[in-house]
C-alpha positions as CSV (number, residue, x, y, z in Angstrom):
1,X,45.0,-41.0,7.9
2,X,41.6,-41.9,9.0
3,X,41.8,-40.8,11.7
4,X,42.8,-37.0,10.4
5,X,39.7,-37.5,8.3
6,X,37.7,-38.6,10.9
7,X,38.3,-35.6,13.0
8,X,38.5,-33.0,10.3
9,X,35.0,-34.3,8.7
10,X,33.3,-34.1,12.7
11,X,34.6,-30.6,12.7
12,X,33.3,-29.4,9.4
13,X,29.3,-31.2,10.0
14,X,29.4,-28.6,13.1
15,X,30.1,-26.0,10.4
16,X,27.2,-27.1,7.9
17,X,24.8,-27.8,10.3
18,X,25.5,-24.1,11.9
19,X,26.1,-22.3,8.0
20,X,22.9,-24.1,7.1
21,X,20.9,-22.7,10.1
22,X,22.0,-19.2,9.2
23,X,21.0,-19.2,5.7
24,X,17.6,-20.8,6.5
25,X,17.0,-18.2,9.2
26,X,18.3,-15.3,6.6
27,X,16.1,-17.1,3.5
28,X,12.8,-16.9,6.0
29,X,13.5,-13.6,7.3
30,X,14.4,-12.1,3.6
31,X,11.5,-13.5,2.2
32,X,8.8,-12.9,4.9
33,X,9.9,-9.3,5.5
34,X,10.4,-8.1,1.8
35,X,14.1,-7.4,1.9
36,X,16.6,-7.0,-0.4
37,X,19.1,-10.5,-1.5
38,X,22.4,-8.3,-0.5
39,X,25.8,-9.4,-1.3
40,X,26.0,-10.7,2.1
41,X,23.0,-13.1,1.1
42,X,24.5,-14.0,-1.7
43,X,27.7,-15.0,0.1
44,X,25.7,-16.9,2.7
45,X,23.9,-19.2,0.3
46,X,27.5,-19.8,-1.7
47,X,29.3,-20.8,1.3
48,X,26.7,-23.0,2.9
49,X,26.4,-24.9,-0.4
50,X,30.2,-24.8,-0.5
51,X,30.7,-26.2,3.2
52,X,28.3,-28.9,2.3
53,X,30.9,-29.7,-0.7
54,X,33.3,-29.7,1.2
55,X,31.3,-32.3,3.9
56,X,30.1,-34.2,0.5
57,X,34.2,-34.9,-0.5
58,X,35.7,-36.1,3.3
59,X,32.7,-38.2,3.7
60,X,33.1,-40.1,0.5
61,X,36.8,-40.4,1.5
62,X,35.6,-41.6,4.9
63,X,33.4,-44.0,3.2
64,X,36.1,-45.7,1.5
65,X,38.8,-46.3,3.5
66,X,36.1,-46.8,6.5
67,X,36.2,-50.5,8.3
68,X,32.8,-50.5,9.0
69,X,32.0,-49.5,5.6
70,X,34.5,-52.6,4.3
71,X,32.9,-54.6,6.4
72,X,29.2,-53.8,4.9
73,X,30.6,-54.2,1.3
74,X,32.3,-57.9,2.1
75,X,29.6,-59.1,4.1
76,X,26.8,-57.3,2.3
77,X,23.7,-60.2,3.2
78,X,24.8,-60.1,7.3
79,X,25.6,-56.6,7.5
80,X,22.0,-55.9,6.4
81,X,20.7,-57.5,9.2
82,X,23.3,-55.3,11.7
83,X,21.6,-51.9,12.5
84,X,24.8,-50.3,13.1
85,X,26.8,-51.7,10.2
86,X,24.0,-50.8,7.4
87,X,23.2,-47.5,9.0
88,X,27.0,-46.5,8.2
89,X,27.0,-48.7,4.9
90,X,24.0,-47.4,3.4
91,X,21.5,-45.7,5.3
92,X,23.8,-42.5,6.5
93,X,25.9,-42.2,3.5
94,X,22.5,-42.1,0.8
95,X,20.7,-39.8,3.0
96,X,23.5,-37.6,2.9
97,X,24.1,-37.3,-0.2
98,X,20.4,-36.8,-0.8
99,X,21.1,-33.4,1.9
100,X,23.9,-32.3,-0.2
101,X,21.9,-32.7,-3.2
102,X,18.5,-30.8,-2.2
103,X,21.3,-27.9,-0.8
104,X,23.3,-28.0,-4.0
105,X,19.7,-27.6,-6.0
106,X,18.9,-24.9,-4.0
107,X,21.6,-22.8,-4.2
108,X,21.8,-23.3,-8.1
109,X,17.9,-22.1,-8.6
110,X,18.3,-19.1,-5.6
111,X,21.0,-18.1,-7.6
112,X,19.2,-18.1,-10.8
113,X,15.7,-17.0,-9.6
114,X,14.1,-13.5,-11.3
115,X,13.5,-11.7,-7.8
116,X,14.8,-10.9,-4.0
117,X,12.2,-12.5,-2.6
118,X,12.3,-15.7,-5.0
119,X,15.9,-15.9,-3.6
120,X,15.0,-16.3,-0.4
121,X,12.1,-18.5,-0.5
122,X,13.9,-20.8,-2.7
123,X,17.1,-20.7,-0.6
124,X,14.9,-20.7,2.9
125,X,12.4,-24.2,1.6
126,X,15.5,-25.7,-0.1
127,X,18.1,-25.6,2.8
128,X,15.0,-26.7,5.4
129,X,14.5,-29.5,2.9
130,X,17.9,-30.4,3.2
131,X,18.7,-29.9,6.6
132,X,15.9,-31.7,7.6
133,X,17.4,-34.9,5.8
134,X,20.8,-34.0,7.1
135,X,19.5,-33.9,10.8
136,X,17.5,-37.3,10.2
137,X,20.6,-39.3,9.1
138,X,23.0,-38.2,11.9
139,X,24.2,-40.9,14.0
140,X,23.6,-38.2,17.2
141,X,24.9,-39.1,20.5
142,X,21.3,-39.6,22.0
143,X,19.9,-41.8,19.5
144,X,18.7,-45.2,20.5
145,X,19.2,-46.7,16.9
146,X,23.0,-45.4,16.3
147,X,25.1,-43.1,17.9
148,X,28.6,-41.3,18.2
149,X,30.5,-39.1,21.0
150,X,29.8,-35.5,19.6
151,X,33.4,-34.7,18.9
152,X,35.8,-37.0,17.9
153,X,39.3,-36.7,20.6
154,X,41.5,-38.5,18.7
């Protein structure tokens, strides 16, 4: 089972990081250029929100049934001092979460806002926000602090 939700949650961050750069580049455009917030844009800024729900629920799955995780919660005073173990036990899973929340926000006030170009603006400085917190907590393959293969082959 962990596994399955191991692989399944690397596949879907490839899908928020890429829906998310979409709808940024789509928010900047819409607002810069004066256009219309089209069906299509409305669409966009759901399902980017919605993939990022989606990412939010397999990770707090992961997070349970995760050994390294156990292992932070049972050993809470040495795993603090373990860069690898508190990254995964606190660090990565808060940070996350605060993504998911700044995306979440920003859909729900994009959604709301009066005009087109409020849309987009709030949608484009929303989903930077959050993507920029997403893409610090990573555990990315080059990093020197904590990494991880960029797709998962079991």
């Amino acid at each position: 089972m962990y596994s399955i939700l191991l692989t399944l949650h690397s596949f879907v961050r490839w899908l928020v990081l890429i829906s998310l750069l979409l709808a940024i580049v789509r928010g900047y455009r819409g607002w810069l250029a004066h256009q219309p917030f089209s069906r299509r844009d409305n669409a966009l800024r759901h399902w980017t929100a919605t993939v990022a729900h989606v990412q939010l629920i397999l990770g707090i799955g992961l997070y349970f049934i995760s050994p390294l995780v156990a292992y932070f919660l049972d050993h809470f005073q040495a795993a603090m001092q373990q860069r690898e173990i508190r990254f995964f036990g606190m660090e990565h899973s808060s940070m996350m979460l605060l993504g998911i929340v700044l995306i979440t926000v920003g859909s729900m006030r994009a959604k709301r806002a009066a005009t087109d170009r409020q849309r987009f603006k709030t949608m484009a400085l929303w989903y930077t926000a959050g993507l920029l917190v997403i893409l610090s907590s990573i555990p990315w393959a080059f990093s020197p602090l904590v990494s991880r293969p960029w797709f998962r082959t079991f």
